[in-house]
Structure formats: C-alpha cells, structure tokens
matplotlib code that plots the C-alpha trace (Angstrom):
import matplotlib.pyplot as plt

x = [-92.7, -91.5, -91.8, -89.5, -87.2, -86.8, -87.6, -84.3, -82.3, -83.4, -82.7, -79.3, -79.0, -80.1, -77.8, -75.1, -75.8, -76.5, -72.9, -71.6, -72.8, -71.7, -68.6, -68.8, -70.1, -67.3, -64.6, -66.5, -66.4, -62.7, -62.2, -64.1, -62.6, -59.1, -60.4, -61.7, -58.5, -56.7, -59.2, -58.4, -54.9, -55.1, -57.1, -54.7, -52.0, -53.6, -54.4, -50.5, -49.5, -51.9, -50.8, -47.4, -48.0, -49.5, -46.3, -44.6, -46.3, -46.3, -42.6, -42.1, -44.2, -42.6, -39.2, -40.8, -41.9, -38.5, -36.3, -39.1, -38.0, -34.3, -34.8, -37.1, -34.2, -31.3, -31.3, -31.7, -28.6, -26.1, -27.6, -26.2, -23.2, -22.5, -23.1, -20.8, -18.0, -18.6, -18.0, -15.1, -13.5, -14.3, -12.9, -9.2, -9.0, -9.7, -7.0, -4.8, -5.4, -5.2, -1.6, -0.7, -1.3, 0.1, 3.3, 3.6, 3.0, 5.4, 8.2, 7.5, 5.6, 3.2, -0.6, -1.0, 2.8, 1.6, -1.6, 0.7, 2.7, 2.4, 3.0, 0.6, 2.7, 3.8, 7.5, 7.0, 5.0, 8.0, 10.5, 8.2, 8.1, 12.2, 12.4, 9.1, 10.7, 14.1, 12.8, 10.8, 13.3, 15.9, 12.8, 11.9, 15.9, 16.5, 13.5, 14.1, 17.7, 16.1, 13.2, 13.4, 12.8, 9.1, 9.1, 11.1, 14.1, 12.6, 10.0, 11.7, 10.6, 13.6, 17.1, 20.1, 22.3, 20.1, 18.0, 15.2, 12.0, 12.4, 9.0, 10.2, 11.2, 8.0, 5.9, 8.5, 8.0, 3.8, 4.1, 6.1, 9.0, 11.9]
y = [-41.7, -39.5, -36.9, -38.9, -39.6, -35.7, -35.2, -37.3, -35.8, -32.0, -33.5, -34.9, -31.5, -29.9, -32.2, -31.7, -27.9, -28.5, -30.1, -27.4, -24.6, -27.3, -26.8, -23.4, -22.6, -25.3, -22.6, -19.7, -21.3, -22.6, -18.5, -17.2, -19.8, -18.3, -14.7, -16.0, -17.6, -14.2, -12.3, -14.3, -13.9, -10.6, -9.7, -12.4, -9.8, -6.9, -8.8, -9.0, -5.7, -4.4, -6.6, -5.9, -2.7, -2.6, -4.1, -1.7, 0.6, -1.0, -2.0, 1.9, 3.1, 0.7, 1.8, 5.6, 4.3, 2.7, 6.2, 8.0, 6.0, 6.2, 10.0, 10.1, 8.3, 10.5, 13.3, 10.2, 8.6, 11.8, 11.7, 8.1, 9.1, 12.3, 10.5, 7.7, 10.1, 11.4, 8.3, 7.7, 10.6, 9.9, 6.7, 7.6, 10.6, 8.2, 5.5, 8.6, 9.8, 6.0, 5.4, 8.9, 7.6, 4.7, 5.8, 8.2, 5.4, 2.9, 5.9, 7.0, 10.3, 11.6, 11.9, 15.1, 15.2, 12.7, 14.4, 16.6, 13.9, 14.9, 13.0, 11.0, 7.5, 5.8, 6.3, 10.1, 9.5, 7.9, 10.4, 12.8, 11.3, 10.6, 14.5, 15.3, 13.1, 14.7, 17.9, 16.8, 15.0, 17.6, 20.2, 17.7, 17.4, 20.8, 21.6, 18.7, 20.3, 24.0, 22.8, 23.1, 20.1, 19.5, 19.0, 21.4, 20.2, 21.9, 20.0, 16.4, 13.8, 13.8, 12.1, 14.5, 12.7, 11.8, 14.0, 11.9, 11.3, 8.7, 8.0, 6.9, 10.9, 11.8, 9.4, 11.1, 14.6, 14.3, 12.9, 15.8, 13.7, 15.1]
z = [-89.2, -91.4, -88.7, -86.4, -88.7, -89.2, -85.5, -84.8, -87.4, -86.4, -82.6, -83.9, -85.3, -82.5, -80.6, -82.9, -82.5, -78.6, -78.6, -80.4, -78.0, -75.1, -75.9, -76.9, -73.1, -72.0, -74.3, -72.5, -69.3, -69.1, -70.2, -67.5, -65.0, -66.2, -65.8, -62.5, -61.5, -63.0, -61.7, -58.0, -58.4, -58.6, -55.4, -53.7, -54.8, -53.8, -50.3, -50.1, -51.0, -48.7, -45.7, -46.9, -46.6, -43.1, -41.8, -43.2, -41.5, -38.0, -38.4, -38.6, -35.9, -34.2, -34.9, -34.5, -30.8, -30.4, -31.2, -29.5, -26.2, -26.4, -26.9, -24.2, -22.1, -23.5, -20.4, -17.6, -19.6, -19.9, -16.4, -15.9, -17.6, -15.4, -12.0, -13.0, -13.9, -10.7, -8.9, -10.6, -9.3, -5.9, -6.3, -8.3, -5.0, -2.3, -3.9, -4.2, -0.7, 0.2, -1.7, -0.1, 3.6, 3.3, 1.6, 5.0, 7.1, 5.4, 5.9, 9.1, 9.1, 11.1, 10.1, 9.6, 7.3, 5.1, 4.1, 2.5, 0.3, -3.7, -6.2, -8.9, -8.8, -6.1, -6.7, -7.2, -3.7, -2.1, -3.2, -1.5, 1.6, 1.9, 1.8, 3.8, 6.5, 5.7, 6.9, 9.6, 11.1, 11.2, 12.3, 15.1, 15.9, 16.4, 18.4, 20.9, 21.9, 22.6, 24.1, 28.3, 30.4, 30.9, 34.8, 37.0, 38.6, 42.1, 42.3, 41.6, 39.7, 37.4, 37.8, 38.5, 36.3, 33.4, 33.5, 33.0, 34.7, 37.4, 39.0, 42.0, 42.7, 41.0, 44.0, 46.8, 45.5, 45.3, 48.7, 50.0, 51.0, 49.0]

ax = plt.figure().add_subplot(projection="3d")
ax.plot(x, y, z, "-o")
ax.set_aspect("equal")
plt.show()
C-alpha cells in the first residue's frame, strides 16, 4: 500500500506537474491563438490592400476608358460645334434678310429695292429705306413725265381730253368702228 500511497503522490505529482504543463500549453496556446489572431489580422490586411488596390486599378482604367471616349468624340464634337455655328449664321442672315424685306414693305418699296436696304438695326434699316424710296420716287417721277403714251392716239382707245384709256374707244377701235 505503500506503493499506492507513492503511486498517488507521484500521480499527484504527476498531476501537479500535468497541471503545470496544462497550463503551460494553455500559456502556449492563448500565444499561439494571439499569433493566430495576429497572424489572421494580418492576411485580413493584406486581403484589403490587395482589393483596395484592385479598385484602384479598375477606377483608373475606367477613368483611362472614360478620357479615351471623350477624345475619341473630340473631332465629331468640334464637328458638332462647327455645324452649329453654321446654322447660326443661316439663321441671323435670314432674320436680317427678313427685317430687310419687311422694312421695304412697311415703306413702300418695290421687291427688288428692298433687297438692297443696309443697315444691321432696324432703325439704321428704316433710315435706309426713307432715302431708297427718296430716290426711287423722284427716279419713278421723272421717268413717268418723259415717258410717251403707251397706246397710239391713231388707233383710239384713249380719251382726247384726259388722255387716258377709255375702253369704251378701245372696244370701238378693235371693232373697226372709229
């Protein structure tokens, strides 16, 4: 008995010794879980940085793509641009050509007198036209006074006295009646 009596204390101090390196592997253990949980840490990081890095580098091809596109659509835009400059143009002549006509109608003048109307307002347009029609009317004055009657007086058709056209004489003289 002697034996278990020594048995138990040697397994006491083998417990005592098993408890020690218990919590000797429980020291090493709670270490290694740290390093683990470091160690875990650590690759999580790294995952990051290298998904974080990734973006980075598909948010810039994707800007890359981006200015590639607007360069690739620069010519077709100054192309844009040109055409709508063009059309602008068009559009200020034909309100100018419009203001033009209508500032020859308003006063009077023929078609082909109020092309000629210069002037980039519409007052400057209007003074214009006062002397355009000036002119034409003392043009079309003078010319009316030289100009011979357009039907013969031989041939009737015209009043003696006014010296108009009466059709009356114009019906007589067709139908050889005087």
């Amino acid at each position: 008995m002697g034996d278990t009596t020594d048995d138990t204390k040697d397994t006491g101090k083998a417990g005592d010794s098993t408890d020690a390196k218990d919590t000797t592997n429980a020291k090493d253990t709670g270490g290694t879980d740290t390093t683990k949980t470091d160690d875990k840490a650590n690759d999580d990081t790294a995952n990051l940085k290298k998904a974080l890095s990734a973006e980075r580098k598909a948010r810039e091809e994707a800007e890359k793509r981006i200015r590639d596109a607007e360069l690739a659509k620069l010519p077709e835009l100054e192309r844009a641009k040109a055409e709508l400059s063009e059309v602008v143009k068009e559009r200020d002549a034909l309100k100018t050509e419009n203001m033009r006509l209508n500032v020859g109608m308003k006063n009077g003048l023929p078609w082909n007198l109020a092309k000629r109307i210069t002037g980039a307002t519409l007052e400057e347009m209007e003074a214009d036209a006062t002397e355009l029609l000036k002119d034409f009317k003392r043009d079309n004055d003078t010319n009316t006074k030289t100009k011979p009657p357009t039907n013969d007086g031989k041939k009737g058709g015209t009043d003696a006295s006014t010296g108009k056209r009466d059709m009356n004489a114009l019906l007589r003289a067709a139908a050889g009646r005087g």
